[in-house]
N, C-alpha and C positions, 0 to 999 in steps of 0.2 A: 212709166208706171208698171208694177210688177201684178200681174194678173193670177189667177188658179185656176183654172180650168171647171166646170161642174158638172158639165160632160162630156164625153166621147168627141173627136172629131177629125171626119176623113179626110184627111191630107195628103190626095194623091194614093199614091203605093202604100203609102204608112198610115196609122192613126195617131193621135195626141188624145192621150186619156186621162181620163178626169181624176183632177186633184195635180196635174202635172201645173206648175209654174213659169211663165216665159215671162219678159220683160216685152213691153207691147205700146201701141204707141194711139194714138187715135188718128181715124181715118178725115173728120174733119173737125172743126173745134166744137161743133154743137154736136157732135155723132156722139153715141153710146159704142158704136161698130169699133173692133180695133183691130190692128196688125201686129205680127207675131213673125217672129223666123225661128224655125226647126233646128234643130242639129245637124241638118241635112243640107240645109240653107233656104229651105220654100218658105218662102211667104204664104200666112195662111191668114184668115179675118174671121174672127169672132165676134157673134150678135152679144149683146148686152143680157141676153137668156146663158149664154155658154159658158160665163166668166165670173166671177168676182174678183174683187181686188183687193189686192193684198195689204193691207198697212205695215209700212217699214218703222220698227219701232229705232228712233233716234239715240 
């Protein structure tokens, strides 16, 4: 699923800022929590507050 970020989020050394988009995956099937990998290659997990999701229009 393709995510957007809606705020900020510390990733280590780096941040991921809001409005930025990763492809994200969910951490279990009823979780709203998701995972995400950087540019960098870190795995980082997103609450259901930090994200929306994106609609891929067909």
């Amino acid at each position: 699923m393709l995510i957007k970020l809606t705020q900020d989020i510390k990733c280590g050394p780096e941040t991921c800022s809001a409005g930025e988009e990763f492809e994200a995956v969910l951490i279990l099937p009823r979780s709203t929590t998701v995972e995400f990998v950087t540019e960098s290659g870190r795995k980082v997990r997103a609450f259901n507050y930090e994200y929306t999701k994106v609609e891929v229009e067909a």
